[in-house]
Backbone bond lengths (Angstrom), bond angles and torsions (degrees), N, CA, C in turn:
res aa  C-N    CA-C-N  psi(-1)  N-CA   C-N-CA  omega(-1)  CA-C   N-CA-C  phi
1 X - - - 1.455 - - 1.518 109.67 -
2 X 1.012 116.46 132.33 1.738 138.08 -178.42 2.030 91.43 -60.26
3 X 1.108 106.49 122.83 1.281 131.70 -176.65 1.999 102.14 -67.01
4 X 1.744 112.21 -47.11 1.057 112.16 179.15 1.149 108.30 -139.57
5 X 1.881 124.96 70.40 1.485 124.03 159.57 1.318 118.56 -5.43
6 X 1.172 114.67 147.29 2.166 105.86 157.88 1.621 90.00 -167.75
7 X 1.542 92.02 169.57 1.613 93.64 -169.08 1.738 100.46 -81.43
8 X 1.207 134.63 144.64 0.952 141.94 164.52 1.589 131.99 -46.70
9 X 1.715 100.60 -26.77 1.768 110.43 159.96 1.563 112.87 -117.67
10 X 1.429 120.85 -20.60 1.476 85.00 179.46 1.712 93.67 -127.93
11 X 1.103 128.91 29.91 1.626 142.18 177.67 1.387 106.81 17.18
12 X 1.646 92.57 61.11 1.052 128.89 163.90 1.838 110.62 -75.13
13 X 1.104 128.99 166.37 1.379 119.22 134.50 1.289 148.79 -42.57
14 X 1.121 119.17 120.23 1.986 107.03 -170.75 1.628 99.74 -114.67
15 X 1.356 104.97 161.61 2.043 120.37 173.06 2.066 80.74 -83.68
16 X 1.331 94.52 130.74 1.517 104.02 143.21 1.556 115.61 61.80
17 X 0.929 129.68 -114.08 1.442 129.27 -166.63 1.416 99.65 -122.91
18 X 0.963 136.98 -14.85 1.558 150.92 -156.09 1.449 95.91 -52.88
19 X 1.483 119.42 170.06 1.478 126.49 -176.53 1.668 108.84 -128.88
20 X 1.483 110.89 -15.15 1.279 90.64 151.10 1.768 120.90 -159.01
21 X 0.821 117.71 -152.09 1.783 112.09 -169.82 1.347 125.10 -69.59
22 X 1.169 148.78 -171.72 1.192 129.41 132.83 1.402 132.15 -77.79
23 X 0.875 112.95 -9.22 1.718 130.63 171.08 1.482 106.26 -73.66
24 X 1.640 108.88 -66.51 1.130 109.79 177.72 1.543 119.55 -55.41
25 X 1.212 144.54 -31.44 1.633 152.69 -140.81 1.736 85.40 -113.26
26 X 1.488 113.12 -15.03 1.313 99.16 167.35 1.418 127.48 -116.04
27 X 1.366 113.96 -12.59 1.544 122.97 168.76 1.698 106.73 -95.37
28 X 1.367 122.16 -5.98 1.363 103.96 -179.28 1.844 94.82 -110.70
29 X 1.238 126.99 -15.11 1.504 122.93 170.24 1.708 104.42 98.66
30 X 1.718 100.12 28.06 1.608 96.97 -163.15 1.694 92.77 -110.67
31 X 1.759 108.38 111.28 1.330 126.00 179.70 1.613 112.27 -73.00
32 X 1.509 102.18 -168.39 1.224 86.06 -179.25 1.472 124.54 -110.22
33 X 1.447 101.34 34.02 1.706 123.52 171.68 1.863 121.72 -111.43
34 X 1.400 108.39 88.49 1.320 111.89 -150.65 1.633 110.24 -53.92
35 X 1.645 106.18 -4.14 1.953 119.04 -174.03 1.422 86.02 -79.91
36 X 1.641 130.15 -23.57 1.767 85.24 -178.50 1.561 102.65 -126.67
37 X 1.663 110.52 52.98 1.345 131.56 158.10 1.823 118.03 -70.26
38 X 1.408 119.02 103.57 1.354 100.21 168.96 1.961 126.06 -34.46
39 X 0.966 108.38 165.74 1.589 108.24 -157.33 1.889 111.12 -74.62
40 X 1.717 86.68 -32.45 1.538 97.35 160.90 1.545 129.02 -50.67
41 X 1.273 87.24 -36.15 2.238 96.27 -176.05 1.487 82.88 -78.95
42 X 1.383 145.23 -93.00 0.900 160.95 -174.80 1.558 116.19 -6.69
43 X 1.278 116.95 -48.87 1.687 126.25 158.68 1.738 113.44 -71.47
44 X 1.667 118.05 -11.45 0.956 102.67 166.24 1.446 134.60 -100.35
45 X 1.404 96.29 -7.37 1.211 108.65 -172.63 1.640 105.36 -81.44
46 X 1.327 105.16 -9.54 1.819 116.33 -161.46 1.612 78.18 -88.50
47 X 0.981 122.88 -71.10 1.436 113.42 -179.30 1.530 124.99 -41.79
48 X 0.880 116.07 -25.79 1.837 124.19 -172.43 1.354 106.22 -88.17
49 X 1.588 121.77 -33.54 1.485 135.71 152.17 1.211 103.88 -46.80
50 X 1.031 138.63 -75.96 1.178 134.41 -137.03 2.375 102.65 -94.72
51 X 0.888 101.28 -22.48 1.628 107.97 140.67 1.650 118.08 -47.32
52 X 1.416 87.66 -78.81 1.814 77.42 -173.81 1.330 121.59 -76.24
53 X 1.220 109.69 7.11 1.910 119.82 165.44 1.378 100.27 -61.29
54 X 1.558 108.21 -51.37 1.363 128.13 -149.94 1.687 116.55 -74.59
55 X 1.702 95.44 -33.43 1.190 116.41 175.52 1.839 117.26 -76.24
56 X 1.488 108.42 -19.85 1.452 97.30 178.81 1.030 95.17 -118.78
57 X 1.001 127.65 28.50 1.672 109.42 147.07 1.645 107.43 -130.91
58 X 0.973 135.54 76.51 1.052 169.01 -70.75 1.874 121.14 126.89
59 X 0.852 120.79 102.47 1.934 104.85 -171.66 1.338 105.15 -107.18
60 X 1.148 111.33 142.40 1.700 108.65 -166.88 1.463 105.68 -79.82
61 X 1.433 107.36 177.39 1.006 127.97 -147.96 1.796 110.72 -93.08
62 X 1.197 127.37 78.76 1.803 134.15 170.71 0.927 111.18 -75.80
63 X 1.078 117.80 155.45 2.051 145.37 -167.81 1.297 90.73 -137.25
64 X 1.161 120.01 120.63 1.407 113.38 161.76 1.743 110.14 -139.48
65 X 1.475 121.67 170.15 1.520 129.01 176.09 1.038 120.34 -61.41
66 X 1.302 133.87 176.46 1.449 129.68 153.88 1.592 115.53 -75.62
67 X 1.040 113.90 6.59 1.481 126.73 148.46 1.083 145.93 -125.56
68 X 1.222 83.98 29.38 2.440 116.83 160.44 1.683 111.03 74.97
69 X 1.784 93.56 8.39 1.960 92.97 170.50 1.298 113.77 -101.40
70 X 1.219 100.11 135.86 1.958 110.57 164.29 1.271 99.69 -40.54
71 X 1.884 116.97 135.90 1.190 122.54 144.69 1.517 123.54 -58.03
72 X 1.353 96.35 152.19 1.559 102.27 169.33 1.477 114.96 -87.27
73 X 1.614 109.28 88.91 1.696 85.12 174.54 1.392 159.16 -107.40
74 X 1.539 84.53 26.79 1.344 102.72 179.10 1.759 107.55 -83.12
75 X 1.321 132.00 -19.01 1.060 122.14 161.63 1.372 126.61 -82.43
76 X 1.527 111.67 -15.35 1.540 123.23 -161.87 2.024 95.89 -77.94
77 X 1.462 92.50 143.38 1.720 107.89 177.01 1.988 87.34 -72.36
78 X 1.343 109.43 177.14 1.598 130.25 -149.85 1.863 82.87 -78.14
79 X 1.250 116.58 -36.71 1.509 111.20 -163.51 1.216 100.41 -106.69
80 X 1.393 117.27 17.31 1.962 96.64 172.84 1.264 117.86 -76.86
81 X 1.238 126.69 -16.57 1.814 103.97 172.80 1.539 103.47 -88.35
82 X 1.331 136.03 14.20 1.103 137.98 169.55 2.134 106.29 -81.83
83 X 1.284 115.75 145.85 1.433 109.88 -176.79 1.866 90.06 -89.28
84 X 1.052 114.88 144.66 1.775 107.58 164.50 1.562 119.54 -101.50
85 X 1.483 106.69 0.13 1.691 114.49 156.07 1.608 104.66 -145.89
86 X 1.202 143.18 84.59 1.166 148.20 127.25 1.085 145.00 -1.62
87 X 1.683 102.45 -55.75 1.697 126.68 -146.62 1.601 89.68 -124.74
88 X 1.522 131.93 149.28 1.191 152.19 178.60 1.673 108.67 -71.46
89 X 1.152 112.32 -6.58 2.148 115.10 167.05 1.095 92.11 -143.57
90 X 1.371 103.69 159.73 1.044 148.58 -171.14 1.550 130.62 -70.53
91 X 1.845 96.55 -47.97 1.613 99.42 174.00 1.430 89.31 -88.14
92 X 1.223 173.30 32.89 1.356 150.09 45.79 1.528 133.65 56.27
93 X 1.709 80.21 -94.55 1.675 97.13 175.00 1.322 109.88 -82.85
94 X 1.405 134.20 1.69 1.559 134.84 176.38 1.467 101.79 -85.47
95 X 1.191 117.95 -39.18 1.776 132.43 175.96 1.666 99.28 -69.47
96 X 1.324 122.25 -44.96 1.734 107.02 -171.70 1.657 111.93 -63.17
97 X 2.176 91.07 -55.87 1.461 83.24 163.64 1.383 142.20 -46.62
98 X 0.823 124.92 -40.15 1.459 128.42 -179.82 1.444 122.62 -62.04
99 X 1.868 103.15 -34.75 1.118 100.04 176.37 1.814 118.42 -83.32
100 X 1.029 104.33 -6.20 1.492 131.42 -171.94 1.980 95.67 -81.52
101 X 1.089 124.60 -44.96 0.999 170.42 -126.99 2.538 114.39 15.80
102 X 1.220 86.63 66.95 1.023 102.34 156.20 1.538 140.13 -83.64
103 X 1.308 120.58 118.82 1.248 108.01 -161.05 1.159 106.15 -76.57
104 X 1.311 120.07 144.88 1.758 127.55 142.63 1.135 122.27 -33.70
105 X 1.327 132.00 131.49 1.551 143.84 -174.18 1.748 90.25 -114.51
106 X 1.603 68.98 156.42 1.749 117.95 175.16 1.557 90.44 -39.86
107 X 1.935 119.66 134.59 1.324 127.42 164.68 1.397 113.84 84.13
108 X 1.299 113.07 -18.76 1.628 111.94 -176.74 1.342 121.35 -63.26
109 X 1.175 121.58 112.11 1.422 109.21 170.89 0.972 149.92 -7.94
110 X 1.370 127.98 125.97 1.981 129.25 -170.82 0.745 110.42 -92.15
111 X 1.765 149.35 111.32 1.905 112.81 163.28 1.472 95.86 -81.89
């Protein structure tokens, strides 16, 4: 099942597997037998197939630890899945942070 249906012309919302709206299936004259779809619906619907082909197979998107568990992130501060030293030097990890833009904390080293 297509994760996020939509109508095939106005990507609208659709019921179920359907290919296009009810608005649309009634202002464009498109029944519910795709053989007597003008050729235009018919090339679009091949495309809208092949979207939500594309879309479920597709694997969503996990974050996980360096020990293969989901963070918790409703407790985590804005930069905790960020590392705040990474890199083996120092002016290094002062350059990631920054570009990351995490601030430097209290005690951190000066060069």
């Amino acid at each position: 099942m297509c994760l996020t249906p939509r109508c095939m012309v106005c990507d609208g919302p659709v019921v179920g597997s359907r290919w296009v709206c009810m608005d649309c299936a009634a202002r464009w004259a498109l029944g519910p037998s795709v053989v007597t779809w003008p050729e235009w619906a018919r090339a679009l619907k091949q495309f809208e197939q092949q979207r939500r082909r594309i879309e479920e197979a597709e694997p969503p998107m996990v974050s996980l630890d360096l020990d293969g568990n989901a963070p918790k992130l409703r407790a985590a501060s804005p930069d905790a899945l960020l590392a705040y030293a990474p890199y083996a030097d120092e002016e290094t990890n002062r350059a990631y942070r920054q570009s990351c833009g995490i601030a430097e904390r209290e005690g951190a080293a000066q060069a």
